[in-house]
C-alpha beads as a LAMMPS data file, in Angstrom:
LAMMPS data file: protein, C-alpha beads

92 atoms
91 bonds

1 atom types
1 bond types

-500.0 500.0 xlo xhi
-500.0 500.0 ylo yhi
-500.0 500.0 zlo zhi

Masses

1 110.0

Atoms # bond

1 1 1 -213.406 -7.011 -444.882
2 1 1 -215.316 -4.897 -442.392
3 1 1 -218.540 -5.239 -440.675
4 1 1 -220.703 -2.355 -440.405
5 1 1 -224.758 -2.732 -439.038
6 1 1 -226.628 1.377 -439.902
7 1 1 -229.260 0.906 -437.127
8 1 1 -232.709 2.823 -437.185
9 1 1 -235.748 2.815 -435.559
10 1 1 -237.536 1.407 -439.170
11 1 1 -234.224 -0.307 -440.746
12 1 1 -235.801 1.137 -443.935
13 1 1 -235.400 4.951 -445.143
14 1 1 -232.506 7.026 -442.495
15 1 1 -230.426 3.293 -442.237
16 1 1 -231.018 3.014 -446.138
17 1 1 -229.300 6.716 -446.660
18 1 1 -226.703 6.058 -444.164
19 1 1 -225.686 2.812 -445.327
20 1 1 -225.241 4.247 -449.105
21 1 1 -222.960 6.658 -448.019
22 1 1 -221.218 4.798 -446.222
23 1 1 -220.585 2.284 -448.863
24 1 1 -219.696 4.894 -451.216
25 1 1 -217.154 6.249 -448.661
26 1 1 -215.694 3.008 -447.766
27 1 1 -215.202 2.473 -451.481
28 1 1 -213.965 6.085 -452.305
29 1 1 -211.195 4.897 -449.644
30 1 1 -210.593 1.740 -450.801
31 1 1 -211.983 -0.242 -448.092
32 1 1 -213.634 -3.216 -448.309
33 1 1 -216.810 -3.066 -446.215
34 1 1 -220.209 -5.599 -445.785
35 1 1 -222.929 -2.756 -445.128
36 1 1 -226.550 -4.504 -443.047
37 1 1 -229.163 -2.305 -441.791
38 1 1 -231.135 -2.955 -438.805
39 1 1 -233.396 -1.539 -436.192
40 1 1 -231.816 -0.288 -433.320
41 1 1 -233.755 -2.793 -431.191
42 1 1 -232.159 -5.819 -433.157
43 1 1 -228.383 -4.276 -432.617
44 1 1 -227.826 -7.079 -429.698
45 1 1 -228.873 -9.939 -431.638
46 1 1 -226.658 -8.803 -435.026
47 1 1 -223.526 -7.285 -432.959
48 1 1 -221.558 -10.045 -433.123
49 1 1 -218.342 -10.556 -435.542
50 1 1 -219.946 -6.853 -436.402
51 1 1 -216.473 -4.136 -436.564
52 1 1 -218.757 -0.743 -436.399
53 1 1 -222.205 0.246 -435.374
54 1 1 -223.820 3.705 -437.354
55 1 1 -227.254 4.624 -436.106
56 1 1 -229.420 7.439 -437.247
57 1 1 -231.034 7.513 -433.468
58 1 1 -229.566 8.552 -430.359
59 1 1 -228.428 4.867 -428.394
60 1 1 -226.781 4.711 -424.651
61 1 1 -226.060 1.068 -424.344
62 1 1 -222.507 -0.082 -424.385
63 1 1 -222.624 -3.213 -427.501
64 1 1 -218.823 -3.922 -427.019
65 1 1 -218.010 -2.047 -430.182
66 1 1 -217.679 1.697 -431.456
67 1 1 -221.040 3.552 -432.086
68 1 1 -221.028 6.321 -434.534
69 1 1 -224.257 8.577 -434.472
70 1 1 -224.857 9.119 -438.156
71 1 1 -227.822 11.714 -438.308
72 1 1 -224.795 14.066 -440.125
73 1 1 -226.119 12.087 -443.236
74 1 1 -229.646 13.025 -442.866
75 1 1 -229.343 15.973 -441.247
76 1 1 -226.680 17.016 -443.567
77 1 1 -224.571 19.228 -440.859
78 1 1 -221.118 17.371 -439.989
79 1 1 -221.245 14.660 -442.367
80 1 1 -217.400 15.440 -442.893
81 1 1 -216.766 15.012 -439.237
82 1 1 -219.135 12.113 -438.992
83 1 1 -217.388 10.086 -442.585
84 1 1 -213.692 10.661 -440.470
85 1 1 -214.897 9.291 -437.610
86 1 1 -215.835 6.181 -439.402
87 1 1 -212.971 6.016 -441.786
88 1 1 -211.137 6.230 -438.275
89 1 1 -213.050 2.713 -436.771
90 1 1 -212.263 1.340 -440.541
91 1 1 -208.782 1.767 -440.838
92 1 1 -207.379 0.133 -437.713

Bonds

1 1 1 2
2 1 2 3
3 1 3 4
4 1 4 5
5 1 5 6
6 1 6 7
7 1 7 8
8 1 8 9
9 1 9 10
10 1 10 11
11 1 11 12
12 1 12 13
13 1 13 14
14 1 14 15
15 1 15 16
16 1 16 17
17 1 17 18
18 1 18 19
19 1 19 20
20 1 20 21
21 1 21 22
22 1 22 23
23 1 23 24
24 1 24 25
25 1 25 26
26 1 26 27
27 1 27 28
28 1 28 29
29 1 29 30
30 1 30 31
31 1 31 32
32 1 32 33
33 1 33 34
34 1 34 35
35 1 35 36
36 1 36 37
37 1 37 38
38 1 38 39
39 1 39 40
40 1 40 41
41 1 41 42
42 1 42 43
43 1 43 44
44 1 44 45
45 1 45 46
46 1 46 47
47 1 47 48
48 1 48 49
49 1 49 50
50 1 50 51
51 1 51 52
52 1 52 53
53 1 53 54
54 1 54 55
55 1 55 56
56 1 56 57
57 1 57 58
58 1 58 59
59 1 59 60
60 1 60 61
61 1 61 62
62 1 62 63
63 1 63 64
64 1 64 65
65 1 65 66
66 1 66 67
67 1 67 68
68 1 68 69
69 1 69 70
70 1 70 71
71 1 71 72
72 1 72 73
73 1 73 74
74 1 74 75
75 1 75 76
76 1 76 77
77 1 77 78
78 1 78 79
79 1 79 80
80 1 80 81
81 1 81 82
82 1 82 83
83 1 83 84
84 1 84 85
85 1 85 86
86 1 86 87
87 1 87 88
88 1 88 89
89 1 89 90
90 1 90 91
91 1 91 92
């Protein structure tokens, strides 16, 4: 099973769209995924054990695991680019 936090400034409606998709992508793939939203100023408190961090906002720190920038799924411009990048992170 992997861990993946969507992080947000609100952890309610850009997290809430990115974690859908991502759940729907993960299961399109067969991957078995646990899916937690968050703010992006919780991400050092819920990092740990955590396989993959997605945030809809633009982040610089380092949290020890890979970052995706998911704005491709509200935004709607990449999100093919942005759902291999994550597939990438999920299947190693």
């Amino acid at each position: 099973m992997k861990r993946v936090i969507v992080a947000c400034g609100g952890a309610v409606a850009t997290s809430t769209v990115a974690a859908n998709r991502i759940r729907e992508l993960a299961k399109k793939e067969g991957i078995q995924v646990e899916v937690t939203q968050c703010r992006i100023n919780e991400l050092d408190s819920k990092k740990e054990g955590i396989d993959l961090i997605v945030t809809t906002a633009k982040v610089k720190k380092d949290y020890g695991v890979p970052v995706i920038h998911g704005v491709a799924y509200i935004s709607g411009i990449n999100i093919e680019a942005t759902e291999q990048k994550i597939l990438d992170v999920l299947k190693k």
